[in-house]
N, C-alpha and C positions, 0 to 999 in steps of 0.2 A: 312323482317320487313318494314312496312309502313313507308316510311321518303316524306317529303313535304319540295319543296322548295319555299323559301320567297325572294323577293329581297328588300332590306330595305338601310337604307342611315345614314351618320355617324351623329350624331345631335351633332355642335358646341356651340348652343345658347341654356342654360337653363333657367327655373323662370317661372313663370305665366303665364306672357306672351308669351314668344317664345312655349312653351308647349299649349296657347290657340290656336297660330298659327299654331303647326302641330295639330289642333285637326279641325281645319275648314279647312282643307286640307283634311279630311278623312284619318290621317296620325295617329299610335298609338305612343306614346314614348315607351322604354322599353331599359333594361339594359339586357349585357351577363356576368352574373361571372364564376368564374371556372377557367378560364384562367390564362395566365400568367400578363395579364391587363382587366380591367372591360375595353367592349364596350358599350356607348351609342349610339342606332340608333334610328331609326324613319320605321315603317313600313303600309301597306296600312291596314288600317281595314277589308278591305274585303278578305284579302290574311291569314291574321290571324284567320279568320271564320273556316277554315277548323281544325284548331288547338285547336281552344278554344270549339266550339260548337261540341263535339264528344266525344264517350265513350272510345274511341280507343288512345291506346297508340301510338304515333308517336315518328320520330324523326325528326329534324328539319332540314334541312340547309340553314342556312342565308345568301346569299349571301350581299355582302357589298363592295362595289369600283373592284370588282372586284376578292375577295378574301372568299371563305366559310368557313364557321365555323361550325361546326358538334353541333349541341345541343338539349336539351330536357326541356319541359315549367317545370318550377319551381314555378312561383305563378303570380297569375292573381288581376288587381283590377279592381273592378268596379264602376261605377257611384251611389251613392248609389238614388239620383232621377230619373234617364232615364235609368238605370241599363247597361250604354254601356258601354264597355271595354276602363280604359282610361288608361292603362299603362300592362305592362308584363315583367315579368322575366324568361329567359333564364338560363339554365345553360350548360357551354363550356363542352363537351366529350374531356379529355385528357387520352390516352388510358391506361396507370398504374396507374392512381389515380380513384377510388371508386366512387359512385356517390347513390346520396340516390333516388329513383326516385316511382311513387306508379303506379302498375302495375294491372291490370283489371282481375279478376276472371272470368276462365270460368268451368261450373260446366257440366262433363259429364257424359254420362249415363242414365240411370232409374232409379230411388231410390228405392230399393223394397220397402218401405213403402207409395214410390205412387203408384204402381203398387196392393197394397192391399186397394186402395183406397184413399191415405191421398192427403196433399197437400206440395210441395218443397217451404217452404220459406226462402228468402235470405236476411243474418243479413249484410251481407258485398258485397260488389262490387268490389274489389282491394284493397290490399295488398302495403304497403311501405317496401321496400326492400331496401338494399345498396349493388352495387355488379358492376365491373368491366364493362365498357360501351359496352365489347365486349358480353357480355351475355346477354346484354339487350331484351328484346323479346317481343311481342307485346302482350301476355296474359299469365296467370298461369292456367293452365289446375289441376282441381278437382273433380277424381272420385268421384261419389255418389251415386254409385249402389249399396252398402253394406247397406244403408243408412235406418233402418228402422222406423216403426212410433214410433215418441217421441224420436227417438236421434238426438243427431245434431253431428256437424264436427267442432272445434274449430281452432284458427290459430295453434296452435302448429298440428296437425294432416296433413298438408299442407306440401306435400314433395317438395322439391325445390335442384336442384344443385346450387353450384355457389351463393346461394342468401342467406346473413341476413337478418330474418325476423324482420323488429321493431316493430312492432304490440303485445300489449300482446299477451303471448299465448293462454291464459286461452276466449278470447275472443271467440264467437258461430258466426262462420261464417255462414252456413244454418243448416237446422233444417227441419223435415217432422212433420206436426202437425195434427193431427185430424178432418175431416171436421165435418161440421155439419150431413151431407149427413150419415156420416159413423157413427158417432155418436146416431143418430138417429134409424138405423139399431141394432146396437149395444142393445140400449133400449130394442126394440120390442123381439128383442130375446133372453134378458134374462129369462122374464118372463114364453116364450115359454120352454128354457132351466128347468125352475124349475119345471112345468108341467109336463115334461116328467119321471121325478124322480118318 
């Protein structure tokens, strides 16, 4: 599994101001919970790019004075007029305690229902789970070769070890729908169909 390291620094000075000061540094604030103590640090913006800008499940290691800490992004804010990243949360991997984390759907396969023509569309992207930091993995793999036109695949139909799903179940994660192309088709040869009777 993908993990990226970051080296970031402890932030003593809080408030408006020390916080405008690591932000004209190119520096994000950001807290790690989970642990046995919340860490505040300070980290470069650009080093944090790889984290935030990506479809992809990581895991994180922080380094800090010297010392890593194993962790995965838990929620991000943003600027709401320059849309930059002004702050992050971490959360600590402690290896017998649970960790709620949302994990990236990948749909494999053919669907036979696009194979007869239709099209694969995708209601969901990634799945929230909570599941032990050692099973953590970088995507959830979902056949959709049974898949045909006008059904879909809900989160309960999602088979998973190791993982609670929190997600309704009843939710339509993809779904193979009808083109127009095929629909079209469809038309022309009903008519033909009755003709021949």
């Amino acid at each position: 599994m993908k993990a990226i390291t970051i080296e970031g620094q402890l932030r003593t000075e809080f408030g408006k101001s020390a916080t405008r000061q690591l932000r004209s540094q190119e520096l994000v604030p950001g807290v790690i919970y989970g642990g046995a103590q919340e860490i505040n640090f300070a980290a470069p913006a650009k080093a944090l790019r790889q984290l935030v800008y990506t479809p992809d499940f990581r895991l994180v290691n922080l380094e800090i004075d010297g010392k890593t800490t194993r962790c995965i992004l838990k929620d991000l804010q943003f600027d709401k007029v320059s849309d930059e990243l002004i702050h992050v949360d971490l959360l600590e991997l402690v290896e017998d305690r649970k960790v709620v984390a949302t994990i990236p759907l990948r749909f494999t396969g053919t669907a036979a229902g696009v194979r007869a023509g239709g099209r694969l569309e995708t209601k969901m992207k990634a799945l929230k789970v909570k599941t032990l930091p050692k099973y953590l993995k970088e995507q959830i793999d979902v056949p959709v070769d049974t898949l045909e036109i006008g059904a879909n695949l809900r989160v309960q139909d999602v088979v998973t070890e190791n993982y609670e799903i929190m997600n309704s179940p009843r939710i339509p994660i993809v779904s193979v729908v009808t083109t127009r192309a095929l629909r079209q088709a469809e038309a022309a040869a009903a008519p033909a169909a009755k003709g021949k009777k």
